[in-house]
C-alpha positions, -999 to +999 in steps of 0.1 A: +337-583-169+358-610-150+386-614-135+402-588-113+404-555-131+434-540-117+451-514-143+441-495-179+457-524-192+440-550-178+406-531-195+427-526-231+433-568-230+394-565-218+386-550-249+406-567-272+392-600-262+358-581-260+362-572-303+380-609-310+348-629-297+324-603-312+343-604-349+340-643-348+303-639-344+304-614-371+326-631-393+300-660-388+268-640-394+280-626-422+288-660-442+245-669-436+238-639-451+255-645-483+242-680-481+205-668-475+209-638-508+203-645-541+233-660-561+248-631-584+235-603-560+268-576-557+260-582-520+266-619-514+306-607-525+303-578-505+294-597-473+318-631-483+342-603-485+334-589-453+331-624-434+371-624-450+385-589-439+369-598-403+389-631-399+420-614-408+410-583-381+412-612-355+444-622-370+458-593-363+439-591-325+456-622-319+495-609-323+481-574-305+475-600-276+503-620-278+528-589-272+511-586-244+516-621-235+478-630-237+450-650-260+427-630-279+407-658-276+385-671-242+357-648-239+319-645-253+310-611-263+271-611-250+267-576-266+276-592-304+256-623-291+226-601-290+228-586-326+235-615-340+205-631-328+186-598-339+205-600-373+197-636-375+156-631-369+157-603-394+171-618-421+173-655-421+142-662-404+118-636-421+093-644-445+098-615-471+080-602-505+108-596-521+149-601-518+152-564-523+138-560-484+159-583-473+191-570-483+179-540-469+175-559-440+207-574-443+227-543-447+207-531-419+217-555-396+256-561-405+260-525-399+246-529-367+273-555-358+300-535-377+294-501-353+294-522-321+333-533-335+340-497-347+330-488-309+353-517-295+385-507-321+383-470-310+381-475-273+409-503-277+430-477-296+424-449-271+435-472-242+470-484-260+475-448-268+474-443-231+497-467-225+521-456-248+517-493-269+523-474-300+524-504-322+490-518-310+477-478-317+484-481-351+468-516-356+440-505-343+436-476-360+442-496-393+413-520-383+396-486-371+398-470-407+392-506-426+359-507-404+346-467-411+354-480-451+333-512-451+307-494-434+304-464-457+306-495-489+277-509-471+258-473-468+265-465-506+253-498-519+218-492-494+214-457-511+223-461-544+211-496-553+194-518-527+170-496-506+158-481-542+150-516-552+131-523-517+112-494-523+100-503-560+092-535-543+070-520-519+054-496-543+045-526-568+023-544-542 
């Protein structure tokens, strides 16, 4: 972290800046993913909505900031940097057999990035409950909740649909 860390506040700005930089990566990572799926798979919408729903999260990081008279913006989250560059080798720069794997992958990988936020959005929310910023609570518990419900789409459509098709993949070689 720099800067002088002086106050609980000065870490809940930390971490606010912390999940802004890392949901830009996100937000990024997840529009090459749809790009590097098949056209028509359920998945490219689900991660083109994703790469959406993340962009407005920031959005709403950027007013949390501003009542506290900061920028959301100005810092690079190395810990997002890192599973972006794993999500990236995985599934954009992987030969594969079949698509099937690499939506696995894919799923794989974004929920990777999406529990490192959840992480960030819950520790951010436990700090402004601290502080008694009620209004940044909420928000963040919003973007908390929006978070545990993208992941768990994400988990139904690996168990249900895609990991069965990776599997048939496998089992046809």
């Amino acid at each position: 972290m720099s800067g002088t860390t002086k106050s609980l506040k000065d870490l809940y700005i930390h971490e606010i800046k912390d999940i802004h930089s890392a949901n830009k990566q996100a937000a990024e990572t997840c529009g090459m993913f749809a790009r590097k799926l098949p056209e028509g798979s359920p998945l490219v919408q689900k991660f083109q909505q994703s790469e959406k729903m993340i962009k407005d999260n920031n959005a709403e990081l950027e007013k949390l900031a501003e009542r506290h008279d900061e920028k959301a913006s100005g810092m690079h989250c190395k810990g997002m940097e890192g599973l972006v560059t794993e999500g990236k080798k995985h599934v954009l720069h992987s030969d594969y057999t079949d698509e099937a794997l690499r939506e696995a992958t894919a799923i794989a990988q974004f929920q990777r990035m999406t529990h490192y936020a959840l992480a960030g959005y819950g520790t951010a929310n436990a700090y402004a409950k601290q502080l008694g910023d009620h209004q940044g609570s909420k928000a963040l518990q919003g973007l908390l909740d929006e978070g545990y419900e993208g992941d768990r789409a994400f988990t139904d459509m690996a168990v249900n649909c895609i990991n069965e098709q990776a599997a048939e993949a496998n089992e046809e070689e």
